[in-house]
C-alpha positions in Angstrom: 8.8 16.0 10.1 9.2 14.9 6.0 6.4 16.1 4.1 5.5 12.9 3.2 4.6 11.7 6.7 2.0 14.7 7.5 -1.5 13.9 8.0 -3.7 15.1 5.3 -5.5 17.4 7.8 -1.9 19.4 8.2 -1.3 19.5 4.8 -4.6 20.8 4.2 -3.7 23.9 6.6 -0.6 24.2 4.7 -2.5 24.8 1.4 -4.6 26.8 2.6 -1.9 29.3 4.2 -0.3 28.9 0.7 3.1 27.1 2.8 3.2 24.4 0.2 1.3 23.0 -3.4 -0.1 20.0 -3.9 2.5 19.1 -6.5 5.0 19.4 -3.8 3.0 16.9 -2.1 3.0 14.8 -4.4 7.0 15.0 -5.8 7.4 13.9 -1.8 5.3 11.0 -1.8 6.6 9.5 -5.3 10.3 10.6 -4.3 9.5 8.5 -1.0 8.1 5.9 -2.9 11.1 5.2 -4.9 13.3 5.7 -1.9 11.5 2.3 -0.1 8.4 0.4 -2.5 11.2 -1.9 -4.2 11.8 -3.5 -0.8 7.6 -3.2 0.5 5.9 -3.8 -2.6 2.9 -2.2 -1.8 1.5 -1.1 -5.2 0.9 -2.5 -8.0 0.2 0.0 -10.3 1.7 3.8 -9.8 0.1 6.6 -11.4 2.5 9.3 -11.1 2.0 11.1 -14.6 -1.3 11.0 -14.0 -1.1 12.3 -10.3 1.3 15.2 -11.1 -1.1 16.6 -13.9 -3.5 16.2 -11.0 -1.6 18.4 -8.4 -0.8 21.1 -10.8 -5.0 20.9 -11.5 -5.6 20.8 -7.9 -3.0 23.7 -7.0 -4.9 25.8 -9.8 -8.0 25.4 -8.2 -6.9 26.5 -4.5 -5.2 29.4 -6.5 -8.3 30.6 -7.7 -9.7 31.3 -4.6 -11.8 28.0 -4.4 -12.5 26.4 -1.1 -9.6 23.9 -0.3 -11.8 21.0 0.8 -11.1 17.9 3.1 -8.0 16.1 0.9 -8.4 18.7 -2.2 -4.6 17.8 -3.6 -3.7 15.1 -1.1 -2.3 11.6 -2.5 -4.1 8.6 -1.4 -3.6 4.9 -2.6 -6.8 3.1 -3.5 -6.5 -0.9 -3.0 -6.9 -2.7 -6.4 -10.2 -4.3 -6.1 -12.0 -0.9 -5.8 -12.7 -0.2 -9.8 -10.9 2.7 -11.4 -12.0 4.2 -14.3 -9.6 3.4 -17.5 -6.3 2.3 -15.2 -6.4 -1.4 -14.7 -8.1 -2.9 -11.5 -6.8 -6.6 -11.1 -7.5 -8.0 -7.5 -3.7 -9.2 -7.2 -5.2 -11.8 -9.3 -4.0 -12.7 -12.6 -7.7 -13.9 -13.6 -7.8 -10.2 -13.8 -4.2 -9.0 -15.0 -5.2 -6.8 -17.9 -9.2 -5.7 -17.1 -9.9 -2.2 -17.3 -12.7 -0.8 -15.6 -15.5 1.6 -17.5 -16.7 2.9 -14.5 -15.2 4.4 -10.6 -16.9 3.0 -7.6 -18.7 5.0 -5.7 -16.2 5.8 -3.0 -13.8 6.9 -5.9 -16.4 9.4 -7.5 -17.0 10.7 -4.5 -13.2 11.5 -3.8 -13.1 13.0 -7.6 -15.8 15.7 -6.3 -13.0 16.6 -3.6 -9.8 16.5 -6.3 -8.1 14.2 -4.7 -5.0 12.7 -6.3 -4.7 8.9 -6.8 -1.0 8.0 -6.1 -2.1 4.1 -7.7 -3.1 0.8 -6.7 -1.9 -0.8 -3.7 -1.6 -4.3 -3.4 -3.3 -7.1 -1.7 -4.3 -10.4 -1.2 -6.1 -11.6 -3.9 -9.5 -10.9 -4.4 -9.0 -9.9 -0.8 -8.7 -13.6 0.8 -5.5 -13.3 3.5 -4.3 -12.2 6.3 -1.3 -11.3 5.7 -0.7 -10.2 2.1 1.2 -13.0 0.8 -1.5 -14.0 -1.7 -0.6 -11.6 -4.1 -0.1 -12.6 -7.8 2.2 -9.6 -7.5 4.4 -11.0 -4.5 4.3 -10.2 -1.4 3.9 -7.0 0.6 6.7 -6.6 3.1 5.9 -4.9 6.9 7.8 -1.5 7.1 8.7 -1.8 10.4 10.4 -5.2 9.4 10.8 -5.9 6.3 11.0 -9.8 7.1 7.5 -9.5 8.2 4.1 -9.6 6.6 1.9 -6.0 6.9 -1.3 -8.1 7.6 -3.9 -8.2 5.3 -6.1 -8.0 3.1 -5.2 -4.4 2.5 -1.6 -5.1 3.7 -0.6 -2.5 0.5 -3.0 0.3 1.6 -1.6 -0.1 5.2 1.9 -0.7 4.5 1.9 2.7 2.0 0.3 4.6 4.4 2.9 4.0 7.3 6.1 4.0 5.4 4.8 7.7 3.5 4.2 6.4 0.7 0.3 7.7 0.2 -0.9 10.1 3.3 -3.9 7.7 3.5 -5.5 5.1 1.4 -9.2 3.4 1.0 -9.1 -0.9 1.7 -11.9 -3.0 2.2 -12.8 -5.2 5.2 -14.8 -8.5 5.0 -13.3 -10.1 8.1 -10.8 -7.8 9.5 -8.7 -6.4 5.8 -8.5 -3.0 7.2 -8.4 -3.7 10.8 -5.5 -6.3 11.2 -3.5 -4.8 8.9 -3.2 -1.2 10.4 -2.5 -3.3 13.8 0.1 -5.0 12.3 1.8 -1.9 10.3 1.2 1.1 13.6 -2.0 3.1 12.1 -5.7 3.8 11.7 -8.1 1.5 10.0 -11.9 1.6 10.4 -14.7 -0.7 8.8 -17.7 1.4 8.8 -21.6 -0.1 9.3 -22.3 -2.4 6.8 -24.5 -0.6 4.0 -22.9 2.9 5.0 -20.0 3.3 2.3 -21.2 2.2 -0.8 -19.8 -1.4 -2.3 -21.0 -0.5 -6.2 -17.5 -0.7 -7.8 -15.9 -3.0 -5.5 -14.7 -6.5 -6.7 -17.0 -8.7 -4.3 -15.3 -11.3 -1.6 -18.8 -11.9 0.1 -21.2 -9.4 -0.7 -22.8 -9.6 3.3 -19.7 -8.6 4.6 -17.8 -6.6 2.5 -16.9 -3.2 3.6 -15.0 0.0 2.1 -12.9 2.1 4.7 -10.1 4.5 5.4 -6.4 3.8 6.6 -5.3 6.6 7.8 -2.4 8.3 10.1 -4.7 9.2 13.2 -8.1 9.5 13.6 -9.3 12.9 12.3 -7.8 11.8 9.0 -10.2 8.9 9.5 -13.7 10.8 10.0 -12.8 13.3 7.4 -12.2 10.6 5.0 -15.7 8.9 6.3 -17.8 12.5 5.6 -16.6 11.9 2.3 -17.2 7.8 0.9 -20.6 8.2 3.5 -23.9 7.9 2.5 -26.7 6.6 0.2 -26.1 5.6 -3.2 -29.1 4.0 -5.2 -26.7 1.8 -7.1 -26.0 -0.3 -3.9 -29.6 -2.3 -3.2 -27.3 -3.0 0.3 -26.6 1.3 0.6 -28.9 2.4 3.8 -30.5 5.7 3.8 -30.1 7.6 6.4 -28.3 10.9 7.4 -24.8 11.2 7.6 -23.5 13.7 10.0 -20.3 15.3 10.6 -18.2 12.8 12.2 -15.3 15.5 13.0 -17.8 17.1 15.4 -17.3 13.2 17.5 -13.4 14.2 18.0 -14.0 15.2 21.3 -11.1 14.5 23.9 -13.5 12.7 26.9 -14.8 9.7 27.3 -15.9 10.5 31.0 -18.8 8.6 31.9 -18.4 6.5 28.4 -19.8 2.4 29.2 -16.6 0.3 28.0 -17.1 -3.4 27.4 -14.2 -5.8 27.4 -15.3 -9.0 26.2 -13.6 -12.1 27.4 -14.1 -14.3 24.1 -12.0 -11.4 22.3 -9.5 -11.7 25.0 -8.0 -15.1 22.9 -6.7 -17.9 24.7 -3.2 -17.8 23.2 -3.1 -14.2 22.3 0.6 -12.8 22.2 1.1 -11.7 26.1 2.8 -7.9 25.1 -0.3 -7.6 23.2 -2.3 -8.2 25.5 0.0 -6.1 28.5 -0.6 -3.2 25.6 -4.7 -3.7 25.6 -4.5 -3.8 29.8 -2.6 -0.6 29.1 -5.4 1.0 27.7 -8.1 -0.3 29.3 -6.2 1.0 32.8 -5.7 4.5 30.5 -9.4 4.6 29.7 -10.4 4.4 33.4 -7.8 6.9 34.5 -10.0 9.3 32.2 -13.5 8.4 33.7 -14.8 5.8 31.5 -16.2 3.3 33.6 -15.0 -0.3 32.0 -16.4 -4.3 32.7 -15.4 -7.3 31.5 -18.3 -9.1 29.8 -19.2 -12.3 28.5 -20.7 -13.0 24.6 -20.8 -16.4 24.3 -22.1 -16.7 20.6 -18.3 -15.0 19.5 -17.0 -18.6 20.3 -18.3 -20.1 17.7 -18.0 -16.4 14.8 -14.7 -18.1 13.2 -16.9 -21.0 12.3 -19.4 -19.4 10.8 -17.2 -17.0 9.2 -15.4 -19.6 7.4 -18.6 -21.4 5.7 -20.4 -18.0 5.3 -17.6 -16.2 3.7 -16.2 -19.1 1.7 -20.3 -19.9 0.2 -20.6 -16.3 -1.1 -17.1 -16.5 -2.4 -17.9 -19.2 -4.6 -21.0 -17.7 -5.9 -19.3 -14.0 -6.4 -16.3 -15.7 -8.3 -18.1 -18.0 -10.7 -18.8 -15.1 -12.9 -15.0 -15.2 -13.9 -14.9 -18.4 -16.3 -12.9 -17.1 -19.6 -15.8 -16.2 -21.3 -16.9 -12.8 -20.2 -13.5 -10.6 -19.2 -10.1 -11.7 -17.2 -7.7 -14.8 -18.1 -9.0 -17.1 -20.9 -7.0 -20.5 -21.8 -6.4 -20.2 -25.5 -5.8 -24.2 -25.5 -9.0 -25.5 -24.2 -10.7 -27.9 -27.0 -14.2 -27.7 -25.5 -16.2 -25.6 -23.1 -16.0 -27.1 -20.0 -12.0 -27.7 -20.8 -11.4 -23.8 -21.3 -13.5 -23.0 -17.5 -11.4 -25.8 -15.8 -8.2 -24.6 -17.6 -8.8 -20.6 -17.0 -10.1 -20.7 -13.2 -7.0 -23.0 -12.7 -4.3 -21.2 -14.2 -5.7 -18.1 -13.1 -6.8 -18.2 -9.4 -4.6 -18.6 -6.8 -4.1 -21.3 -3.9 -6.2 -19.7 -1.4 -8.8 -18.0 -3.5 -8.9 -22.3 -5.1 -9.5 -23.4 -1.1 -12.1 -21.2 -0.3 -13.7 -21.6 -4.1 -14.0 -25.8 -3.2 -14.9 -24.8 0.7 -17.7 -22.8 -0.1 -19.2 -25.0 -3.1 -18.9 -27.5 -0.9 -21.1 -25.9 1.9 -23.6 -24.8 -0.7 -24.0 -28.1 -2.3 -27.1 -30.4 -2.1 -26.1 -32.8 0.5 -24.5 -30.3 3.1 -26.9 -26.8 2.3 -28.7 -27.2 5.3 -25.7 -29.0 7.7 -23.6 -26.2 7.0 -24.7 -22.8 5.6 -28.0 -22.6 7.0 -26.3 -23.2 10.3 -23.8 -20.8 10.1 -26.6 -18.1 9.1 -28.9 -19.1 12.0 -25.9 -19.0 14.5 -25.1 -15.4 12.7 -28.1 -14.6 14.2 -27.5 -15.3 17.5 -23.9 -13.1 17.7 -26.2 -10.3 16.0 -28.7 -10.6 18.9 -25.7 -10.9 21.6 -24.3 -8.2 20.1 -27.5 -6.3 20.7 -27.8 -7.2 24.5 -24.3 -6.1 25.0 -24.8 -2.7 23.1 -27.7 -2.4 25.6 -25.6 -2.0 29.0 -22.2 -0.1 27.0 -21.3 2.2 24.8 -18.4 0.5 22.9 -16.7 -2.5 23.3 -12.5 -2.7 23.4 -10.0 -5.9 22.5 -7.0 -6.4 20.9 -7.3 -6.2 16.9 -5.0 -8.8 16.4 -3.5 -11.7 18.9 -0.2 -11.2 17.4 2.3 -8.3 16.1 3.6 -8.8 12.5 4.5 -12.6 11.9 7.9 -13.4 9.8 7.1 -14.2 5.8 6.3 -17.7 5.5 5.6 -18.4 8.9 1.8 -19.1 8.4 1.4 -19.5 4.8 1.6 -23.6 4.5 -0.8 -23.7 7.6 -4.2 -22.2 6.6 -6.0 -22.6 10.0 -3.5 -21.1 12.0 -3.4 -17.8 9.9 -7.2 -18.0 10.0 -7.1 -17.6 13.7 -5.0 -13.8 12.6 -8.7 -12.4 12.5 -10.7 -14.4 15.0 -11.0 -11.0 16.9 -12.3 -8.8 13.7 -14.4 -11.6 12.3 -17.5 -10.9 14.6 -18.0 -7.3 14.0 -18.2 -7.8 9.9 -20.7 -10.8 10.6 -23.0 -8.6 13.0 -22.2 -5.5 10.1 -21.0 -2.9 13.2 -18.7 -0.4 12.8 -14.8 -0.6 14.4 -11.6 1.0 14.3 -8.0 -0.3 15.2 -5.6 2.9 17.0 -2.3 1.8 17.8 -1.9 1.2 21.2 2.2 1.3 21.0 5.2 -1.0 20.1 6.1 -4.1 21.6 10.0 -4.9 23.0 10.4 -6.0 19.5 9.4 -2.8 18.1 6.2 -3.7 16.4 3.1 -2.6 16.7 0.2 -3.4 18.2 -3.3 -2.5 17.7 -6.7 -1.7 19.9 -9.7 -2.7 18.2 -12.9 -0.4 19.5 -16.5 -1.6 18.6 -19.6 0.3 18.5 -23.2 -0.5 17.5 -24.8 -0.2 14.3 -24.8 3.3 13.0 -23.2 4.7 16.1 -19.5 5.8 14.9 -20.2 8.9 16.6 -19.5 6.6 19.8 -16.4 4.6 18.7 -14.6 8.2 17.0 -14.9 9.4 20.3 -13.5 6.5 21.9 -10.8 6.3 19.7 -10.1 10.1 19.3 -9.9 10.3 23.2 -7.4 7.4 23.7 -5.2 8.2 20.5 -4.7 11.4 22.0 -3.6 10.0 25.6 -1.6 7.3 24.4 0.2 9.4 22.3 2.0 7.0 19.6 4.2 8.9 17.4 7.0 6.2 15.9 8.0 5.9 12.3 9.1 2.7 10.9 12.6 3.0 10.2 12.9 1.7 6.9 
């Protein structure tokens, strides 16, 4: 297999045994990235300089004798609304073209401590409001399985890079499936952590109650190595919970034996795509050959989480996004003849159509008249799929549905029909609104060659359960396709 398609756990063996450096690494993924990024698009910023002087650092370091640590000297692509200290961090907005952040996030310090090398910025939707990646101010990230395809989004970049070799794995964000639907859509591993568990100081808020850091990764042990390192408490984050983070490798145990599985018939769309859904039966038949013991179940409050998502998510976007106006930082019309004419003029010009939709959607919800009709609604019936979540966590372990109701969609399909591509996430959306922890494994290709993903759900603060769930099955099902771009 290419270099550039190796997990970061093999390559870490290879280090250590001295078979390869980290600057070969590195000359892979960039010579892969030239081979195949000017049809994907999935960055919008490469650091290449930057990473090579980076390799040859980390390659000193191993030679020293030092401990070769979980990715010491592996590339991975960090999506552009995680800040980046002194290389520009624009959102796929051009609000935010040129800002330069002062500071790393959290998540990015933390990978610094481990020497990590930052291929660049992957692109995405902008300031994360998609589902498939076609709201970039950038353009549009293409699937690499089909290029006439979207990769899913928000973190359709992060996703896309890390399938087609570009980056062995990459940090996105989730707020209502970003890390989950993409890596359905584009054949690998994406987990949302607990709410509160990664740190969000240094990411661009969407809605600060759902917003969540995570990996995409090739398989799954990639996945709890890269959680051991963005977990845990961080005092700038008033939303970062304290508590102990253990070693979530030791949860890669091959048995599920005895494990509770819940299916739950409200993520079982009506309309779903029926090969993804033959693919979920697949594994759900797969996970009861192995001894898990699996029941359909009912949560009735999920009927209505799309709902609520879309005045919840919407109402904190428009509070998170008034702080860009022209004054501060970001895109400033230099025309304007008064105040209010240079806000009007800059958030215009410089947000896009969607990010504009949900601005006006969420002001509206928040506004005098429709506060109480709307918004407190949609919190008190948040409630309720937090507390049916809770019953249902009571009786299983984890619960299993499809990620996404569809494989990738053609370009262009969706984008002139908002509701229909806000239905790409109405089986992610519940677990950010109830903050639980989830992970999409692909669960194989469909006749059409594209793949689909199984979404597994645990309860809050028990990845231990869903790694095990999804280390188990990833291991029996056994999908090991390339795109073949």
């Amino acid at each position: 297999m290419e270099t550039y398609y190796l997990t970061a756990h093999r390559l870490k063996d290879k280090l250590i045994k001295k078979e390869i450096s980290s600057v070969e690494i590195t000359e892979s993924i960039y010579g892969r990235i030239e081979e195949v990024e000017e049809k994907l698009n999935s960055f919008i910023r490469l650091k290449k300089e930057d990473a090579l002087a980076r390799a040859e650092k980390a390659d000193s370091f191993i030679a020293s004798g030092a401990a070769v640590k979980d990715f010491t000297g592996i590339p991975v692509a960090i999506k552009d609304n995680i800040c980046t200290k002194k290389v520009t961090t624009t959102c796929a907005s051009k609000i935010l073209e040129n800002y330069v952040p002062v500071y790393n996030a959290t998540v990015v310090d933390r990978l610094e401590k481990y020497n990590y090398i930052m291929v660049g910025k992957a692109n995405m939707d902008e300031f994360a409001m998609g589902s498939s990646n076609e709201n970039s101010y950038f353009g549009p990230v293409k699937n690499p399985w089909d290029i006439t395809r979207v990769p899913g989004g928000s973190s359709g970049g992060p996703a896309a890079s890390v399938a087609a070799g570009e980056a062995v794995c990459a940090l996105g964000s989730d707020t209502g499936g970003s890390i989950r639907q993409p890596a359905s859509l584009c054949g690998v591993v994406g987990f949302k952590p607990t709410y509160g568990l990664v740190s969000r100081y240094g990411l661009v808020a969407f809605a600060s109650s759902l917003d969540q850091i995570g990996p995409l990764t090739r398989d799954v042990e990639d996945c709890a190595a890269m959680l051991n390192v963005i977990c845990g408490h961080d005092e700038n984050d008033s939303t970062s919970i304290k508590t102990e983070v253990p070693d979530y490798k030791k949860f890669l145990v091959p048995d599920i034996k005895g494990l509770k599985i819940g299916v739950p018939e409200e993520l079982m769309v009506e309309g779903i795509d029926s090969e993804v859904k033959d693919k979920v039966l697949e594994v759900i038949k797969l996970a009861q050959d192995m001894g898990a013991k699996v029941e359909e179940i009912s949560i009735p409050s999920l009927k209505y989480a799309l709902s609520v998502y879309y005045i919840i998510a919407p109402s904190e976007a428009s509070s998170n996004l008034s702080r860009f106006d022209g004054v501060r930082y970001g895109y400033r019309n230099m025309e304007a003849k008064t105040l209010r004419q240079m806000y009007r003029k800059s958030r215009a010009e410089g947000f896009g159509e969607e990010v504009k939709r949900r601005i006006m959607i969420g002001t509206y919800c928040l506004s005098a008249g429709y506060y109480d009709a709307y918004y407190e609604k949609a919190r008190r019936v948040r409630t309720l799929i937090i507390n049916d979540f809770r019953k249902a966590f009571s009786k299983f372990d984890v619960l299993l549905s499809p990620t996404s109701p569809t494989t990738a969609f053609k370009i262009g399909e969706k984008i002139d029909d908002p509701l229909t591509m806000y239905l790409s996430d109405i089986c992610t959306i519940p677990v950010n609104l109830a903050g639980l922890p989830a992970v999409s494994i692909p669960a194989g290709l469909s006749s059409g060659r594209l793949p689909v993903g199984v979404q597994i759900i645990g309860n809050i603060l028990r990845e231990d359960n869903v790694l095990r769930a999804a280390y188990s099955l990833e291991k029996a099902i056994g999908f090991k396709e390339k795109p073949g771009i």
